[in-house]
C-alpha positions in Angstrom: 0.0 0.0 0.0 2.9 1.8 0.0 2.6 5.2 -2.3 -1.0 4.8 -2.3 -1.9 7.7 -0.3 -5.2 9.3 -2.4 -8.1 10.3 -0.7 -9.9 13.3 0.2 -6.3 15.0 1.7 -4.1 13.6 -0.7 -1.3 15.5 -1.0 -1.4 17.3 -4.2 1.9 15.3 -5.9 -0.3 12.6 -5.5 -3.1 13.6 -7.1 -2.2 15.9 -10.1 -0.8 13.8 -13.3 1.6 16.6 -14.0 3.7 14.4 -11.4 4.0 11.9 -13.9 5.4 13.0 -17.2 4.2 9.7 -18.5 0.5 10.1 -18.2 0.1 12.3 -21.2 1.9 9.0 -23.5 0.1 6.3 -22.6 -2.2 4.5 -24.9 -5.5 6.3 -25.1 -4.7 9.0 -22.6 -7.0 12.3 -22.9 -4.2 15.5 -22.9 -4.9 16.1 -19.2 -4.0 12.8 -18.6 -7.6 12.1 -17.0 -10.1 9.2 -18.0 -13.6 9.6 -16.9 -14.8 6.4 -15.0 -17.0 5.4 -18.2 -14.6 5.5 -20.2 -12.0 3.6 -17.9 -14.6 1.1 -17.6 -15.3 0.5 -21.3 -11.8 0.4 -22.1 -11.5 -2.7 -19.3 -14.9 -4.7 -20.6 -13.9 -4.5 -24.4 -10.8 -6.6 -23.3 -12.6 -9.3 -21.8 -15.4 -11.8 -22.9 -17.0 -14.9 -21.3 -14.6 -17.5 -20.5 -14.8 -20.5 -23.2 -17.6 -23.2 -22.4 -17.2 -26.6 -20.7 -18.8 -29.3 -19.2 -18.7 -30.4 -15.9 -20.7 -32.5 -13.3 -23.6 -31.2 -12.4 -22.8 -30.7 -9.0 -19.6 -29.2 -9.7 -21.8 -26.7 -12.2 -22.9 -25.1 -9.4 -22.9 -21.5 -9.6 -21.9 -21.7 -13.2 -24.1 -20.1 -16.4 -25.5 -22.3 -19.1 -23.9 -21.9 -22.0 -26.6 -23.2 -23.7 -30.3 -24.2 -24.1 -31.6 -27.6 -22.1 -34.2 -29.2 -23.9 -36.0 -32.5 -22.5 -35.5 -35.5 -24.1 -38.3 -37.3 -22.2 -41.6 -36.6 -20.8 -41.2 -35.7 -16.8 -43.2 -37.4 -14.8 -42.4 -40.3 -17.3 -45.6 -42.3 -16.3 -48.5 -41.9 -14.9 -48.8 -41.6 -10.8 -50.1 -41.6 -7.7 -49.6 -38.5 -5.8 -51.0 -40.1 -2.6 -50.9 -43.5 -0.6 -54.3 -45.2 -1.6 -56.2 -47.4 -3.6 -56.0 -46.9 -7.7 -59.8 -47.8 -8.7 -62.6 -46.7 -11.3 -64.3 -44.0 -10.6 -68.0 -45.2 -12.0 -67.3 -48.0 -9.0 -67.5 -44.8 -6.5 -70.7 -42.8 -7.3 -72.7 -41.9 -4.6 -70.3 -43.5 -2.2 -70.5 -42.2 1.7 -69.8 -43.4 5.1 -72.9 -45.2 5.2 -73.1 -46.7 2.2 -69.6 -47.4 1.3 -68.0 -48.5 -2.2 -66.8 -52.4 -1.9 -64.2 -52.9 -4.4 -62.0 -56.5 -4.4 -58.3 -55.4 -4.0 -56.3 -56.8 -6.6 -52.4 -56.4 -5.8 -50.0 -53.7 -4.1 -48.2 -51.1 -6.4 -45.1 -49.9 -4.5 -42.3 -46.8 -6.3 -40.8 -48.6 -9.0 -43.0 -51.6 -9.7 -42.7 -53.0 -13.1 -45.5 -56.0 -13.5 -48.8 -53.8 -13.0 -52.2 -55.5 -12.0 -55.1 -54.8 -14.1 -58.2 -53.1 -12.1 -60.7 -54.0 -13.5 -64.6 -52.8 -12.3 -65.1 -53.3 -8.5 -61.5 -53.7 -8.3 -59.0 -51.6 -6.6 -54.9 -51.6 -6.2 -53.4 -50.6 -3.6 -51.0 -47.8 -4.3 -47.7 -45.8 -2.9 -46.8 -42.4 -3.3 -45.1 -42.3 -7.0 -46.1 -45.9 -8.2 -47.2 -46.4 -11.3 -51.0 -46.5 -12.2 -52.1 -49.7 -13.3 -54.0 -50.3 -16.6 -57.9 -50.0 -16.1 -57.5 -47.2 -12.8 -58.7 -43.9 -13.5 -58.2 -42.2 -10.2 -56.7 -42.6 -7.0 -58.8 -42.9 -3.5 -56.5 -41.3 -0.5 -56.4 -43.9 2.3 -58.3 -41.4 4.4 -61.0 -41.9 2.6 -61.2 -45.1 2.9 -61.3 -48.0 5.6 -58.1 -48.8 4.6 -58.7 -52.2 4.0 -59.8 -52.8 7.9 -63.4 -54.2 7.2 -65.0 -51.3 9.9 -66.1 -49.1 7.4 -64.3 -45.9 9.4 -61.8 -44.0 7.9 -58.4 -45.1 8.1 -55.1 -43.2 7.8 -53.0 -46.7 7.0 -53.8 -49.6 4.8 -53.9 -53.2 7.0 -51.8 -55.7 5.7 -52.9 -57.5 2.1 -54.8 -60.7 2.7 -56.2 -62.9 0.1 -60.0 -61.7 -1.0 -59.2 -58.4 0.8 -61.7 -55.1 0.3 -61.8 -51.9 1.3 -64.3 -49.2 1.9 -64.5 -46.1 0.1 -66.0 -43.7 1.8 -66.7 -40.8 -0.7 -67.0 -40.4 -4.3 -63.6 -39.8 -6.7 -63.2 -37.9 -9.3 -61.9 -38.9 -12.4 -58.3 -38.3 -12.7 -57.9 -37.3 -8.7 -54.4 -38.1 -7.3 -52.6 -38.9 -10.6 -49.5 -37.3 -11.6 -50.0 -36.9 -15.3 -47.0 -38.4 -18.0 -45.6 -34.9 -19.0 -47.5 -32.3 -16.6 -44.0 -31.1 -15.4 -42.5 -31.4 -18.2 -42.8 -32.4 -21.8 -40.4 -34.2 -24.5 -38.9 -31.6 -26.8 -39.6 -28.7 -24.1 -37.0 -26.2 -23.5 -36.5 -26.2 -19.4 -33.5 -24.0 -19.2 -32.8 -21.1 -21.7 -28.5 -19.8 -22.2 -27.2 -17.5 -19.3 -28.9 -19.4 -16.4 -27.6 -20.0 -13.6 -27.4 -23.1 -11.5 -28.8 -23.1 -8.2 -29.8 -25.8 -6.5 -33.5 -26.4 -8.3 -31.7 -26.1 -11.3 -29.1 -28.7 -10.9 -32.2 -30.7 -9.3 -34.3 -30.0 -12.9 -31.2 -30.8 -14.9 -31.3 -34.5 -13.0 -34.7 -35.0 -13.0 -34.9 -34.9 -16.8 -32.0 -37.2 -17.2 -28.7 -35.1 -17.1 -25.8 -35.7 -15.4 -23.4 -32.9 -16.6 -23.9 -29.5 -17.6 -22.6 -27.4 -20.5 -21.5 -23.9 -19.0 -19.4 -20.7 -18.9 -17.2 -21.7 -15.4 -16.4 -19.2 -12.6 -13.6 -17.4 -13.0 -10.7 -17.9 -10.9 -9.5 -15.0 -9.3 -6.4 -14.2 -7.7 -6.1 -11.5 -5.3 -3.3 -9.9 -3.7 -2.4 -6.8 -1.6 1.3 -5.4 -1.7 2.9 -3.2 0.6 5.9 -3.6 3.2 3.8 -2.1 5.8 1.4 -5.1 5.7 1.0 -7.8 8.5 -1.5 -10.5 8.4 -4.1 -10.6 11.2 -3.5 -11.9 14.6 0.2 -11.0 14.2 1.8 -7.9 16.0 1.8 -4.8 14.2 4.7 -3.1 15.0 5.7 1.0 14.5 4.3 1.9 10.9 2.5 -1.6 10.1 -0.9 -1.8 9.5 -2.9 -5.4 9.6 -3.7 -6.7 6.3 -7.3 -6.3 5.2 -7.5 -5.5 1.5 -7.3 -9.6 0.2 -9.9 -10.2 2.8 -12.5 -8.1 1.3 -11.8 -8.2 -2.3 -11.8 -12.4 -2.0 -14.8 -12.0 -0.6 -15.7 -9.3 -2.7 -14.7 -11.7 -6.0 -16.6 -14.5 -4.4 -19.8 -12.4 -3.9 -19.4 -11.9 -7.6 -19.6 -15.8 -8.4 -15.6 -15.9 -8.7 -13.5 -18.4 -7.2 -11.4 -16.6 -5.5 -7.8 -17.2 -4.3 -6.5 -14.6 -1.4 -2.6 -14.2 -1.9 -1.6 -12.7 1.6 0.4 -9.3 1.9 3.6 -9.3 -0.5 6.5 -6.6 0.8 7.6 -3.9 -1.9 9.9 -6.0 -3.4 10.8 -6.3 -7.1 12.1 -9.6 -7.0 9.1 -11.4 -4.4 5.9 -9.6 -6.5 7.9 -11.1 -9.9 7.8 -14.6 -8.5 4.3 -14.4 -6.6 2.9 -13.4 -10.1 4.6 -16.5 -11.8 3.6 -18.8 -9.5 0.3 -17.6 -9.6 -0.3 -17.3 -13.0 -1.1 -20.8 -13.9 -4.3 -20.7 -12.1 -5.3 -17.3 -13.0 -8.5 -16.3 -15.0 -8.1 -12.8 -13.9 -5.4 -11.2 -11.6 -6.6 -8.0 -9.2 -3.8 -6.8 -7.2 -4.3 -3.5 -4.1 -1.7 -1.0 -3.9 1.4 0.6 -5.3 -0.5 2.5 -8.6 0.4 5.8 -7.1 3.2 7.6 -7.6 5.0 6.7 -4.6 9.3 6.7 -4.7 9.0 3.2 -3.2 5.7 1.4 -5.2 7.4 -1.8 -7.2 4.1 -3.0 -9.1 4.8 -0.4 -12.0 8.3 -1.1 -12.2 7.0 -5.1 -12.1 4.2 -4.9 -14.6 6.2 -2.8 -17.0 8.4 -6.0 -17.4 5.7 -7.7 -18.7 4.3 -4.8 -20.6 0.5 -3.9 -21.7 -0.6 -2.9 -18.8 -2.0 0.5 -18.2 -1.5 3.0 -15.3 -3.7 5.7 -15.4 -5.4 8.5 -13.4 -9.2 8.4 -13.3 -11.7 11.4 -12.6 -13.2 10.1 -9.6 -12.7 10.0 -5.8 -12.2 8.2 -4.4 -9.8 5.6 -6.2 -8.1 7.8 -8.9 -4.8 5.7 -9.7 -5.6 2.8 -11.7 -4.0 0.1 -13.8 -5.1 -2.2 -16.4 -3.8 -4.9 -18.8 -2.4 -8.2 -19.8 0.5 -9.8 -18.4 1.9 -13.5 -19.2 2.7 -15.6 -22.1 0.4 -15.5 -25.3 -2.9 -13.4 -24.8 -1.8 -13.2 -20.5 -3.7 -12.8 -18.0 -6.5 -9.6 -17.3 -4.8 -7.8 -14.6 -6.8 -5.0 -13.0 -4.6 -3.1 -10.6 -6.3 -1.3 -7.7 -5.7 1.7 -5.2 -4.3 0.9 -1.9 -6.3 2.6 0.4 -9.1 -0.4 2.2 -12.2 2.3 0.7 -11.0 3.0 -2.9 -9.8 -0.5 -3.3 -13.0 -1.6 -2.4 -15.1 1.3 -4.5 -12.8 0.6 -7.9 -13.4 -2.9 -7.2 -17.0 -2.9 -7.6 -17.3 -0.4 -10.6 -14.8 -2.2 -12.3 -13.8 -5.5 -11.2 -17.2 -7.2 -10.4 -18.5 -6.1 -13.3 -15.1 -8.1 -15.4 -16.3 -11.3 -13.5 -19.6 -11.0 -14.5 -18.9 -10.7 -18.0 -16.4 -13.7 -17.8 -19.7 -16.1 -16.1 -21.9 -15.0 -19.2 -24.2 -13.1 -16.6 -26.5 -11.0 -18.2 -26.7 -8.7 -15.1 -23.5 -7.0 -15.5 -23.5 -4.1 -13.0 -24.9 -3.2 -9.7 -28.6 -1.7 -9.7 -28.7 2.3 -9.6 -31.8 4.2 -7.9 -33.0 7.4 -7.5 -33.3 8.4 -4.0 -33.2 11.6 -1.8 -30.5 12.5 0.4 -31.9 14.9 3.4 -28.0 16.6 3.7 -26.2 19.3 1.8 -22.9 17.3 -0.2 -20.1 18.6 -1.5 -17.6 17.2 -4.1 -14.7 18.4 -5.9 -14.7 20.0 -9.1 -14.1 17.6 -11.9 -14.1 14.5 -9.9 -17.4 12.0 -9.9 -17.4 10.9 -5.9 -18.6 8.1 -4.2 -19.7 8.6 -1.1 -20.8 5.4 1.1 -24.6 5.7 2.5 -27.4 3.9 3.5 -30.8 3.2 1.5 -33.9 3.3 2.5 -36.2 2.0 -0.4 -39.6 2.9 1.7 -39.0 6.5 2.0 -36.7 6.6 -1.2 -34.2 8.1 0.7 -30.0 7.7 1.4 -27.9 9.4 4.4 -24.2 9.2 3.7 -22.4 7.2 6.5 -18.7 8.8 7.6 -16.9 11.2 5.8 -15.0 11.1 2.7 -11.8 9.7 3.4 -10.5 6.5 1.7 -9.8 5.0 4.7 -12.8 5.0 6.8 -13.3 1.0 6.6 -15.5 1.3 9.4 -18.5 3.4 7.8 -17.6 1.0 4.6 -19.0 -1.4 6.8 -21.7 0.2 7.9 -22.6 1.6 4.1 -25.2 -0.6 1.4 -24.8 1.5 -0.6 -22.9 4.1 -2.7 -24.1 7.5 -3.3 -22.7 9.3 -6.8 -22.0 13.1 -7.2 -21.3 13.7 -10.6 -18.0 15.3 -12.1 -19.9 18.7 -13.2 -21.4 19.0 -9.6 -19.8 20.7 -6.6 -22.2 21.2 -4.3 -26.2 19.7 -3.8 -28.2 21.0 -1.5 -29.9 19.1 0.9 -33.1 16.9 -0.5 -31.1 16.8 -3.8 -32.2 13.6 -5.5 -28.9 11.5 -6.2 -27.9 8.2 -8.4 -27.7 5.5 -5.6 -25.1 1.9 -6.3 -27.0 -0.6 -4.8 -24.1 -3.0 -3.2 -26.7 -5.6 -1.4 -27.5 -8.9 -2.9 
């Protein structure tokens, strides 16, 4: 985190691009040196696409997009059957049936879940019949066992069925209708129907659907794997002492869990020192098992920051200086053999890291799953304070939403460090670049960061 000092009292060197002579030469710079955060954010999407298709399991699918449409083969339920324990019958047998004047049918056989030799019913007949069996040929409906006798002989209503014994009859107690307790061949689901459409994703009654009709893998767009790391000699890992001029590692916590939010896997690379030589061979070591690569830290302009003089070796990556607050120092590009790896390279500072990860980041792993909701939802809402925001900067300021009264209070101050009201926030309020000052009950652009 070294260098990375912007936030609402950054010192001006920090801040102001003519500190780097640089800024005015790289690709697609605007002559002050200054990307707007739209056009930052375009730049990073048109580099990235979903990842390539493949199939897996379907349990390891989990959490993964379709990458296609699901149509049935087969007809789901694939027979007819009982939804209820009872007695398959005919329902002419049943008319006028009551307590007192009871339907006598001859039971024929039992029908248990997965029987294969059915009995016939035939009229006066009846089967008895478990949950999900099979009707038999000649059965039109199914009596529930409550109401019948349950095969018992005392002509009361049962809620079990007695033991089969030869010449057995029930009771029933009450007409049926035809059709009653019978799960239909194809009432869930019919041959040739499309069940799932592209750009799903799998949840569990998904995975269960994909099952059910007969599938036992899944053709998707995979989750991203995501590497994160924070850099910074100042860095210590939690539960360790933190010494004079340390601070505890928090950045690789959030953004994992930030990635994973996102539908990422997510790999948390702890705290590497400003060193030239350890970030080199923490990047080639985790390379392999990259999709995408977000690092926190050293994009400043900071005498000691070693990620520019790192990624330069690699070459086609991006430093640039974005007109927004906070999170103004950003890098993007490609590092690694062939195409390389995306490599989005993010602000030190616990606040910006975790604002440029969701306007940019989150928004890169969504396009990689094939998910069709790309960003974070924006709202109008009302904020009951005055705000203030410097000239030329769109600022971020972290609230909380109310959607019953349409309204959002910013929570803490400004600063880029105030992890504390970041955890309090659910949202982020936006004050555009062209806007200084909003009075209070100005009606703002809300980020929703919930859900």
């Amino acid at each position: 985190m070294t260098g990375s000092t912007e936030s609402g009292t950054t010192p001006a060197a920090c801040c102001d691009d003519s500190a780097d002579p640089a800024a005015a030469a790289r690709p697609g710079a605007r002559p002050d040196g200054l990307w707007t955060v739209d056009e930052h954010l375009a730049d990073v999407l048109a580099a990235v696409g979903p990842l390539p298709a493949i199939e897996l399991q379907l349990l390891d699918a989990q959490g993964c997009r379709l990458a296609e449409d699901v149509v049935a083969e087969g007809d789901l339920p694939p027979f007819d059957n009982s939804s209820m324990d009872g007695y398959a019958l005919r329902t002419p047998d049943t008319v006028g049936a009551s307590t007192a004047y009871p339907s006598v049918l001859t039971v024929v056989g039992d029908i248990a879940a997965g029987a294969g030799e059915l009995p016939a019913v035939g009229p006066g007949q009846a089967a008895r019949i478990m949950t999900g069996a099979p009707v038999p040929p000649g059965a039109g409906a199914v009596a529930p066992v409550e109401w019948t006798d349950g095969g018992t002989g005392t002509g009361r209503p049962a809620d079990a069925m007695a033991a089969a014994v030869e010449g057995e009859e029930v009771r029933v107690l009450r007409p049926v209708a035809e059709g009653a307790h019978i799960r239909r061949r194809g009432s869930d689901v019919a041959a040739g129907s499309r069940v799932l459409t592209a750009g799903t994703r799998l949840g569990p009654a998904q995975l269960g659907l994909l099952a059910a009709i007969g599938r036992a893998t899944a053709t998707v767009r995979p989750r991203p794997r995501v590497v994160v790391l924070s850099t910074g000699s100042e860095l210590v890992q939690p539960g360790e002492p933190v010494g004079p001029g340390q601070i505890s590692e928090s950045n690789s916590f959030t953004l994992t869990a930030a990635a994973r939010d996102a539908g990422a896997i997510a790999y948390r690379v702890g705290g590497v020192p400003d060193d030239a030589a350890r970030l080199r061979a923490v990047l080639e070591d985790q390379l392999g098992r990259a999709d995408l690569i977000v690092t926190s830290g050293g994009v400043s302009v900071g005498a000691y920051d070693v990620v520019k003089e790192v990624f330069a070796e690699y070459g086609g990556v991006d430093f640039r200086r974005l007109r927004m607050q906070p999170g103004k120092p950003q890098g993007f590009g490609r590092i690694g053999p062939g195409p390389g790896v995306p490599l989005l390279a993010l602000p030190g500072n616990p606040v910006s890291a975790y604002i440029s990860f969701e306007l940019f980041v989150r928004p890169v792993i969504r396009v990689m799953l094939g998910a069709e909701d790309v960003h974070r939802p924006v709202v109008r809402a009302h904020c009951p304070v005055a705000l203030r925001s410097p000239a030329g900067r769109r600022q971020f300021l972290r609230g909380r939403y109310t959607a019953a009264d349409g309204l959002v209070e910013p929570v803490g101050g400004a600063e880029s460090h105030l992890v504390g009201a970041l955890a309090r926030a659910d949202c982020l309020i936006t004050v555009p670049e062209d806007v200084t000052e909003l009075p209070a009950g100005s009606e703002v652009d809300v980020v929703l960061l919930g859900g």
